[in-house]
C-alpha positions as CSV (number, residue, x, y, z in Angstrom):
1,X,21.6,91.3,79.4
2,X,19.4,90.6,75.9
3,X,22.1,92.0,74.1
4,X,24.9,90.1,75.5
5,X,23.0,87.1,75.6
6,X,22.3,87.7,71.5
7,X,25.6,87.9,70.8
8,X,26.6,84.7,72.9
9,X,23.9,82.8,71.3
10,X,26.0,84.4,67.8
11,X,28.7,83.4,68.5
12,X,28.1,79.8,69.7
13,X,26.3,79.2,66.6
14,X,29.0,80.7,64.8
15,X,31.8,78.6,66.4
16,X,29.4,75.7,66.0
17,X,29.4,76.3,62.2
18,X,33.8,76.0,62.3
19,X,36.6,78.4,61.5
20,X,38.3,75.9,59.3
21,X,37.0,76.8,55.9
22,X,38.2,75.9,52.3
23,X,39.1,79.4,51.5
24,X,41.4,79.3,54.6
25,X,43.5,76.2,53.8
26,X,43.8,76.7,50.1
27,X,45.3,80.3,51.2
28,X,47.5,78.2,53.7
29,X,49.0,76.3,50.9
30,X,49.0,78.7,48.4
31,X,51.3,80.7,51.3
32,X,53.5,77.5,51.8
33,X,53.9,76.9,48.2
34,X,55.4,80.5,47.8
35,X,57.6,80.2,50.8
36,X,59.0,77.2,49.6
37,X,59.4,78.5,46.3
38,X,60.8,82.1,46.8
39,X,63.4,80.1,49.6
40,X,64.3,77.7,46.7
41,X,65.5,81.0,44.9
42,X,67.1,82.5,48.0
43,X,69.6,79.7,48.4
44,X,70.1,79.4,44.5
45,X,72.1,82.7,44.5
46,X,75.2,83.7,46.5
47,X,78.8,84.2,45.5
48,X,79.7,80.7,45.3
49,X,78.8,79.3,41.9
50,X,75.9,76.7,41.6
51,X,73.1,75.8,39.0
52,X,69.7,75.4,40.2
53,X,69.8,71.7,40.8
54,X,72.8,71.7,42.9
55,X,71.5,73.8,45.0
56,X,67.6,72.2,45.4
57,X,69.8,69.0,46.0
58,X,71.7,70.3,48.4
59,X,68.3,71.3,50.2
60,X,66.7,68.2,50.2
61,X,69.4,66.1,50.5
62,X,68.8,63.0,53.0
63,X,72.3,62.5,54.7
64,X,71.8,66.4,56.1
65,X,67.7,66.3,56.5
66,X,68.2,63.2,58.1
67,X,71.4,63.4,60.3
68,X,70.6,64.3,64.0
69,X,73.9,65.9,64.4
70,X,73.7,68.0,61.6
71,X,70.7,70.0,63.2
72,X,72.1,69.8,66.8
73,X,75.1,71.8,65.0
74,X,72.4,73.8,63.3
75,X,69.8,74.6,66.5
76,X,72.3,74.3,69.2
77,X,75.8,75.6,67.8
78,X,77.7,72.0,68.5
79,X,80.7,70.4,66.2
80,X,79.2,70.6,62.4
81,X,79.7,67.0,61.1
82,X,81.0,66.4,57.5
83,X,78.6,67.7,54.6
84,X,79.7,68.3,51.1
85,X,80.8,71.9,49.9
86,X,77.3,72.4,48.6
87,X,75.6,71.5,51.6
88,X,77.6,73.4,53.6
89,X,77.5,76.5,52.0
90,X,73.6,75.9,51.3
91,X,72.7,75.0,54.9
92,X,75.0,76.9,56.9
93,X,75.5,80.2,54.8
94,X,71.7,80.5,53.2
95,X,69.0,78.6,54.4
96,X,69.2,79.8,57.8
97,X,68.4,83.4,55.8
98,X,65.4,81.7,54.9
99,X,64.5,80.7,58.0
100,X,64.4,83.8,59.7
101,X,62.8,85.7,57.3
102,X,60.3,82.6,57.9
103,X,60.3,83.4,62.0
104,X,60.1,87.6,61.4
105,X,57.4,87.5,59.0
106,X,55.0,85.1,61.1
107,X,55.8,86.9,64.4
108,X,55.1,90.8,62.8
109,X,52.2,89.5,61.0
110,X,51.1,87.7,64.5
111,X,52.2,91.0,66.5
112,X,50.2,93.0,63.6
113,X,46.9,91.4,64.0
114,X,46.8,91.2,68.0
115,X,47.9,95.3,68.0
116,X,44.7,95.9,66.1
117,X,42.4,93.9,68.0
118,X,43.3,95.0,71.3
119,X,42.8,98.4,69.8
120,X,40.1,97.6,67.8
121,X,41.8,100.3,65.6
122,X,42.8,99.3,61.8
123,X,46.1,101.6,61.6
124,X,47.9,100.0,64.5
125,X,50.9,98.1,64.1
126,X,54.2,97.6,65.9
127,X,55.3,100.1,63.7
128,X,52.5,102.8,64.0
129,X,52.5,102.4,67.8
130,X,55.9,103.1,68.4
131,X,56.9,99.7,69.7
132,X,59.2,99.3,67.0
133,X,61.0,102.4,67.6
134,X,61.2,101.3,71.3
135,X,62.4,97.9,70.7
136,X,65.1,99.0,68.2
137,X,66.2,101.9,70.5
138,X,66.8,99.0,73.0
139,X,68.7,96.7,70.6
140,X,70.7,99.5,69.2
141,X,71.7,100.7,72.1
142,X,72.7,96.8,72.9
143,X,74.7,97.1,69.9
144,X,76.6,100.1,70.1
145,X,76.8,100.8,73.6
146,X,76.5,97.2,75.7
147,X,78.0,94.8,73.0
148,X,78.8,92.3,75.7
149,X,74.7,92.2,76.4
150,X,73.9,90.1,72.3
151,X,72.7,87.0,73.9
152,X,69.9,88.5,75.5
153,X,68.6,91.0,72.1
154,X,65.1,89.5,72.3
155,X,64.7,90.3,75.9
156,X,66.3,93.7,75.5
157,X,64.2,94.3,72.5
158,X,60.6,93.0,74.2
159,X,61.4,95.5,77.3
160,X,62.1,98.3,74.9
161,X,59.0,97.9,73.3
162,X,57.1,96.8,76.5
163,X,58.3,100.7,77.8
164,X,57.4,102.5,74.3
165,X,53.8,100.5,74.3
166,X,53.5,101.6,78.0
167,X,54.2,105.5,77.3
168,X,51.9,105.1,74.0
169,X,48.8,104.0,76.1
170,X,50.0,106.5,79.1
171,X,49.7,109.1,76.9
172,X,46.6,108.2,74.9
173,X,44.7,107.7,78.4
174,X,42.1,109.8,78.9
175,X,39.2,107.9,81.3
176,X,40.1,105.6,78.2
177,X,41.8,105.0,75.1
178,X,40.3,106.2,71.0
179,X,42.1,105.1,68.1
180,X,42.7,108.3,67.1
181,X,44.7,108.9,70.3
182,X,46.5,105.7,70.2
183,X,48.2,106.4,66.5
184,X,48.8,110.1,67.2
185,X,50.6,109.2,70.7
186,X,52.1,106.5,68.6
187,X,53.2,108.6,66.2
188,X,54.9,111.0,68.9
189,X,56.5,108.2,70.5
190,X,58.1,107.0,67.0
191,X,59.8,110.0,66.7
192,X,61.1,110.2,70.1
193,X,63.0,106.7,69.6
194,X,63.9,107.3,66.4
195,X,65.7,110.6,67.3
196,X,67.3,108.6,70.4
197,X,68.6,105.9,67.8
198,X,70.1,108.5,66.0
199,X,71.7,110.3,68.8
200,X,73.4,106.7,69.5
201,X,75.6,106.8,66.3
202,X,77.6,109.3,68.1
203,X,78.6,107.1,70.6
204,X,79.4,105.1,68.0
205,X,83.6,104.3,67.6
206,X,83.3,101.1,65.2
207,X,82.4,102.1,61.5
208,X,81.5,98.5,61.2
209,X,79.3,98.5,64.1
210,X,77.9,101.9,62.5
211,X,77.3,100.5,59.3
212,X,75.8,97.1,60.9
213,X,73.2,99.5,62.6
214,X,72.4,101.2,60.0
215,X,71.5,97.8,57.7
216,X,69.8,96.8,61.1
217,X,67.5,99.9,61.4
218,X,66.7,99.9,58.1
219,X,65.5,95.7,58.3
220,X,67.9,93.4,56.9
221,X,68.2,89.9,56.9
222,X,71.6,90.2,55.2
223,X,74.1,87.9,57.1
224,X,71.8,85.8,59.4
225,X,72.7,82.6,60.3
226,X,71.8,79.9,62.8
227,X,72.8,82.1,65.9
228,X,69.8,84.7,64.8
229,X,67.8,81.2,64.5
230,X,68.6,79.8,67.8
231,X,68.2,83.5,69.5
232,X,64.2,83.2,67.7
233,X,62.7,80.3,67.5
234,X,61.8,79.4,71.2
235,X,60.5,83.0,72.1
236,X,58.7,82.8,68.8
237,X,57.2,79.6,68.8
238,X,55.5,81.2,72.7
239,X,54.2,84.4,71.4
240,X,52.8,82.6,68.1
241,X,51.0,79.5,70.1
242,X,49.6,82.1,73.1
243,X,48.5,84.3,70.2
244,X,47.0,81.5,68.9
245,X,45.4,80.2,71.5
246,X,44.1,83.9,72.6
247,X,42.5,84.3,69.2
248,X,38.4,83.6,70.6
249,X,39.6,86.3,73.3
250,X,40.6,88.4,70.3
251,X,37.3,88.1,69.1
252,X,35.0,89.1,72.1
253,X,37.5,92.3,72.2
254,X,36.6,93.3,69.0
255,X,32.8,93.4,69.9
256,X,33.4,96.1,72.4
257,X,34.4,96.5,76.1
258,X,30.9,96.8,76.9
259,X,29.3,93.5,75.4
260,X,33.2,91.6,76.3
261,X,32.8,92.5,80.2
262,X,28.9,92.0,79.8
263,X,30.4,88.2,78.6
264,X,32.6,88.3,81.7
265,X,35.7,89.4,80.2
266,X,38.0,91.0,82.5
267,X,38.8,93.0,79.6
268,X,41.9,95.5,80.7
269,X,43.6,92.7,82.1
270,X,43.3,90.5,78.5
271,X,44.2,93.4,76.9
272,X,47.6,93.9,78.6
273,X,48.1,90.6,78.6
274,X,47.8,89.9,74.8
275,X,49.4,93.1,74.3
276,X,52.5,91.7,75.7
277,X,52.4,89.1,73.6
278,X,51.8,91.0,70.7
279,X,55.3,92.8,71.9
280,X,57.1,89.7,73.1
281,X,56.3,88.6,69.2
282,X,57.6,91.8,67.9
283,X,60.9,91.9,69.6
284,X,61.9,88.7,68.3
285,X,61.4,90.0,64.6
286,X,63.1,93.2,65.6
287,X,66.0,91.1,67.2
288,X,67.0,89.4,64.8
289,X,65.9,91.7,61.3
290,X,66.3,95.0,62.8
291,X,63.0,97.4,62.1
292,X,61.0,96.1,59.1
293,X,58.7,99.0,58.3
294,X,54.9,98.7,58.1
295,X,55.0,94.7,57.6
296,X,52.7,94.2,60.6
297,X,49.9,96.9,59.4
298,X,50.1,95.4,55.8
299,X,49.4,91.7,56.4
300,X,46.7,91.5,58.7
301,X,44.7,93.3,56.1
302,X,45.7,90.9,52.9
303,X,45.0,88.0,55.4
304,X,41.3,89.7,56.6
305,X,40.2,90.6,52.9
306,X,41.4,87.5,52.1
307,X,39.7,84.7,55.0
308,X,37.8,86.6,56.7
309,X,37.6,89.0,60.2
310,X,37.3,85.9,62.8
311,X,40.5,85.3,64.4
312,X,40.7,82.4,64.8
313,X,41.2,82.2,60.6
314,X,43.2,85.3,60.9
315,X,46.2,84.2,63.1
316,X,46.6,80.4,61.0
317,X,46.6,83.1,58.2
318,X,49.1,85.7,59.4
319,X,51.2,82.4,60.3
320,X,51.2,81.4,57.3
321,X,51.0,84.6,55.5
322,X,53.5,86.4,56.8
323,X,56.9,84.0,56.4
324,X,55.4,84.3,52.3
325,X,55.7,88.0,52.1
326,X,58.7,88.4,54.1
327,X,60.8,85.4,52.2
328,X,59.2,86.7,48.9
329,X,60.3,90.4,50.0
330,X,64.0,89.1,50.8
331,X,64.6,87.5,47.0
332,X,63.1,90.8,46.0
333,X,65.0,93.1,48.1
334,X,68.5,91.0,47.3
335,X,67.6,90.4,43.5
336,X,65.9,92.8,42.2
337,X,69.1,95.4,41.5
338,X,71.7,93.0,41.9
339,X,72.6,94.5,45.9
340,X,72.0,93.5,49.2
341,X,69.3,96.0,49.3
342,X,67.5,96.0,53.1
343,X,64.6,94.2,53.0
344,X,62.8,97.2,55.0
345,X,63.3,99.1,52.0
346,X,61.4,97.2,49.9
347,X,58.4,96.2,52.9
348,X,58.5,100.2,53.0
349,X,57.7,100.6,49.4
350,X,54.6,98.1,49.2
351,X,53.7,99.1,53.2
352,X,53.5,102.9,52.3
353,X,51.2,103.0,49.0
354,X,49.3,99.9,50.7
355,X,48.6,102.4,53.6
356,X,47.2,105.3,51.3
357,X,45.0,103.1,49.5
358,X,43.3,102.0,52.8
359,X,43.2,105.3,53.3
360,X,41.5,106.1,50.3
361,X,39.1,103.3,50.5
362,X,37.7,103.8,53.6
363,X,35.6,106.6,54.2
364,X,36.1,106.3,57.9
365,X,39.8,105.4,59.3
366,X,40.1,104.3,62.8
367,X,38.2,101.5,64.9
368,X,37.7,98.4,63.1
């Protein structure tokens, strides 16, 4: 009771001292500044010919910022009204790329963060814990198999990864969970849904609908538009504001089952709960990008080394974070050899290395 009355008194005085630091909003804007920046870039390129300044002015210009019918075209698919050839081909062929590489990276970042506080483990991810897997078996199997089911990807997606989480934690159950036996069952249950998603090519007539798998397992934001927008943003906008507002739960969890139902904390029941979120978030990414390797593990650390381990600082950061890496990524992935290269292929080569230099760092790899 001492203890638990210590660390109350802790964290009171800790919460009385505010989250909001200097650190975190000058990482904030440093964050919004590259997203705006590396999405200035992304809609300066394309295979319709325009300098720089056309295509910043097409951007900002007032007649489409301004016009209500523009964006009820834009958000809810109704008659487009008349827009120049630049502003068309700016706001209806490349900033909606933007955008969702803006809604993926804040809810993997989101989902990355909750995954390792409910687990208390610093290797989980969507990725590591086979959710990924999971929700892309779902989709791809939406895709090749149940075409007429699109509409409802990021519901297909979250049960996929709801089943893969729920076979991750069966498994890893043992009169409780370790991290150790979380990434290892995670691990196993990867490669199970992987192997399924590669049985499903075979089912596969449509070498378009092949090769738009493929792209898709690999993470790709190649060809989104405001459809992948309007299938996102309400489902993301949820998972990121419960997150958000779980984030003080977040923190009793990561001082232990013990001290959190000591607090009153009904702690399995948090734990599922936010975990669901944490896989709602996912699936929404996963929808609409396909699988973007390793993201989620990355950016919860940059943003942690970076602000600080409350959570409170850590989910504004990941927010924020997140859409700045994965925009940044997208310019890099599409630019960087002159192809449409998936941007999962270039999250993968920054994730992986990233991953063995925790590895190296740490002398201890495993709970937080």
């Amino acid at each position: 009771m001492g203890e638990a009355q210590s660390v109350e008194g802790h964290r009171s005085a800790r919460e009385r001292e505010g989250w909001v630091t200097g650190r975190l909003v000058l990482f904030c804007l440093a964050s919004t500044v590259i997203t705006v920046v590396a999405g200035l870039v992304q809609v300066s390129f394309g295979e319709y010919s325009m300098t720089f300044l056309e295509a910043w002015k097409a951007v900002f210009n007032p007649a489409v910022i301004f016009d209500l019918n523009a964006w009820a075209s834009f958000l809810f698919g109704t008659e487009r009204p008349d827009m120049s050839t630049e502003s068309i081909v700016v706001w209806n062929l490349r900033l909606p790329r933007v955008f969702v590489g803006i809604i993926t990276g804040a809810t993997l970042a989101v989902s990355g963060a909750v995954f390792q506080a409910v687990t208390r483990n610093e290797l989980a991810s969507p990725f590591i814990l086979g959710v990924s897997s999971g929700a892309g078996f779902a989709v791809l199997a939406t895709l090749v198999v149940f075409s007429g089911l699109a509409p409802f990807l990021p519901l297909i997606a979250a049960l996929g990864g709801t089943l893969a989480f729920g076979i991750v934690y069966a498994i890893a159950w043992k009169g409780g969970t370790s991290p150790v036996r979380l990434v290892l069952a995670g691990v196993i249950v990867n490669m199970v849904f992987q192997s399924l998603q590669q049985g499903l090519f075979f089912f596969a007539d449509d070498l378009g609908v092949v090769q738009t798998a493929i792209a898709w397992i690999t993470g790709s934001l190649t060809g989104t538009g405001w459809e992948e927008v309007r299938i996102a943003i309400l489902p993301a906008v949820v998972a990121i504001g419960i997150a958000l507002a779980g984030a003080r739960q977040l923190n009793v969890l990561m001082l232990g089952e013990n001290t959190a139902r000591s607090l009153g904390m009904r702690v399995e029941r948090v734990r599922f709960f936010l975990s669901g979120v944490a896989i709602l978030a996912a699936s929404v990414a996963i929808a609409v990008a396909g699988v973007v390797s390793f993201f989620g593990l990355v950016v919860p650390h940059i943003v942690r080394n970076t602000v600080g381990g409350d959570y409170r600082r850590l989910m504004v950061g990941c927010v924020f974070a997140g859409p700045a890496l994965m925009v940044t990524a997208d310019v890099g992935a599409r630019l960087a050899l002159g192809t449409q290269m998936p941007v999962g292929v270039v999250t993968g080569l920054i994730g992986g290395p990233y991953f063995l230099y925790l590895m190296r760092k740490r002398q201890s790899m495993g709970e937080l």
